[in-house]
N, C-alpha and C positions, 0 to 999 in steps of 0.2 A: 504494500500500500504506500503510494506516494501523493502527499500534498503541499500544497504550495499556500504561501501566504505573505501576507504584507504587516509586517508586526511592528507597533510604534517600540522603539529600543531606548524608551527616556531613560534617562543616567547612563545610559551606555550599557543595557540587559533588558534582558527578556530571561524565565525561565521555564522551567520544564519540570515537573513534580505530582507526585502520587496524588490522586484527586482526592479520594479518603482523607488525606493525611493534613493537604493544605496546607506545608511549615512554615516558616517565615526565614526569608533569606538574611545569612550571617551580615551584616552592617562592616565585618573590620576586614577590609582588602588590604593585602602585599605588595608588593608590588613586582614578585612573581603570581601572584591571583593575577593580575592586570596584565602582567606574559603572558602566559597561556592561554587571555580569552576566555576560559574554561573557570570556574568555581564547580565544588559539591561540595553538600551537607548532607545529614539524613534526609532522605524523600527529598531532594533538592538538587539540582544541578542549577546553575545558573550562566546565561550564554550571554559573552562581552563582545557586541559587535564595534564595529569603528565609528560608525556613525550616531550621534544622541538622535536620531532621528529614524522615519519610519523605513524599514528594510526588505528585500526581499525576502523568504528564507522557503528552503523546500526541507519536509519532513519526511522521511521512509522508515517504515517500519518493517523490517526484515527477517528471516529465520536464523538468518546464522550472518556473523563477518564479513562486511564486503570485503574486496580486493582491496589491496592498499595500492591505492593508485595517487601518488604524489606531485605530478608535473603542472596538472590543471590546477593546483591549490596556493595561495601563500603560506597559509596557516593550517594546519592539522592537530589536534589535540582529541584524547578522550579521556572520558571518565564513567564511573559507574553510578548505576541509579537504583534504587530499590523500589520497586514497584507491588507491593505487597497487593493491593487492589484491580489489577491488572489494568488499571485503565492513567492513562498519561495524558495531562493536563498540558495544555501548554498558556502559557500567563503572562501578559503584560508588566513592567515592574510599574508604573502606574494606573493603568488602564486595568480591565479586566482578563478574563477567560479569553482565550483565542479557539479554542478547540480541545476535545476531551477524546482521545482515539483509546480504540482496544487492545492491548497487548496483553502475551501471557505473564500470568502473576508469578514475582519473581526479582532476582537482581539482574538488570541489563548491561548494557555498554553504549554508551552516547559517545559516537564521532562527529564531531564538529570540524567542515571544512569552511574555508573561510576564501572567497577571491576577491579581486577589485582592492583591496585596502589600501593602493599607492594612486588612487582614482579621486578621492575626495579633494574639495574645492578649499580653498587655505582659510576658509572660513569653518571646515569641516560638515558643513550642511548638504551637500549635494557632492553625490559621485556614485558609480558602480559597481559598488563592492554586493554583493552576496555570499548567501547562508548557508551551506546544505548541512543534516541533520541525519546522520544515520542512527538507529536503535535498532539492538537486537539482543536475545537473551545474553546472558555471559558472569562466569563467577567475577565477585568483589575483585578488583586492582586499580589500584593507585592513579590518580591522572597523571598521563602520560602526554609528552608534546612529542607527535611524530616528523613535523615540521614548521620550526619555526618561523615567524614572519619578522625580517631585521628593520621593516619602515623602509620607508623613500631613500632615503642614502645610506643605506646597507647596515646602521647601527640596533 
C-alpha cells in the first residue's frame, strides 16, 4: 500500500505513532536528533523535514525490507516503531490527524528517505525537497543513518 500526501511540517516534523497510544513527542532535541532527521520514542517516531512548511511525503507500507537503494536519496535514516494497535497514525506536529493506515501489530522499521534538500529558497520556504516513508514489520534496533545529507556545500 502506497500513499501520498501533502503534510504541513510546522517546526520542522510531522510524526508517525501508535493510534491507541497517542504519546506526546520528547521536547529536548541534539543536535545529532536534528542529523539524522529521524527522532523515536515509545509509540513515536518523529520525521525532521527541511522545510517549516507544507511537504510532499509518500507512505508505503510493506511486508518485508525494501532494497537499499541509495543514489536517488540525500538522506537515509531508520528507526523503529512499536505498533502495538496495528494501526499507524500519521500527525501533524501542529495541525491534526493526517491519516490512520492498517498495519500488523507489532514492532516495525521506519525508512525515511529524504531528496531535494539543497533545493530550498534562502529564505527556506519554497523548494523540492520530498518524503518517502517506508514501514515494514522488523525486530527493535537502534536508529541508524544509512546516508547522510552534508547540506549545500558539503559540510
Amino acid at each position: 500500500m502506497i500513499r501520498r500526501y501533502e503534510i504541513f511540517a510546522d517546526y520542522h516534523q510531522f510524526y508517525l505513532w501508535d493510534h491507541a497510544r497517542q504519546p506526546s513527542s520528547a521536547l529536548d532535541y541534539t543536535d545529532e536528533d536534528v542529523r539524522r532527521r529521524i527522532k523515536a520514542s515509545l509509540f513515536i517516531v518523529v520525521v525532521q523535514p527541511e522545510r517549516n512548511m507544507t511537504v510532499p511525503v509518500e507512505v508505503e507500507i510493506a511486508s518485508r525490507a525494501p532494497d537499499l537503494a541509495l543514489d536517488a536519496w540525500d538522506h537515509v535514516a531508520e528507526a523503529s516503531l512499536e505498533l502495538p494497535s496495528g494501526r499507524l497514525e500519521i500527525h501533524e506536529c501542529t495541525g491534526g490527524s493526517i491519516d490512520i493506515l492498517p498495519v500488523a501489530p507489532g514492532c516495525h522499521r521506519v525508512r525515511l528517505h529524504c531528496a531535494g534538500l539543497g533545493t530550498l529558497s534562502e529564505d527556506g520556504l519554497d523548494g523540492d525537497d520530498r518524503y518517502r516513508l517506508v514501514i515494514w514489520p522488523a525486530p527493535f534496533a537502534e536508529i541508524a543513518v544509512l546516508k547522510q545529507y552534508r547540506g549545500r556545500d558539503g559540510g
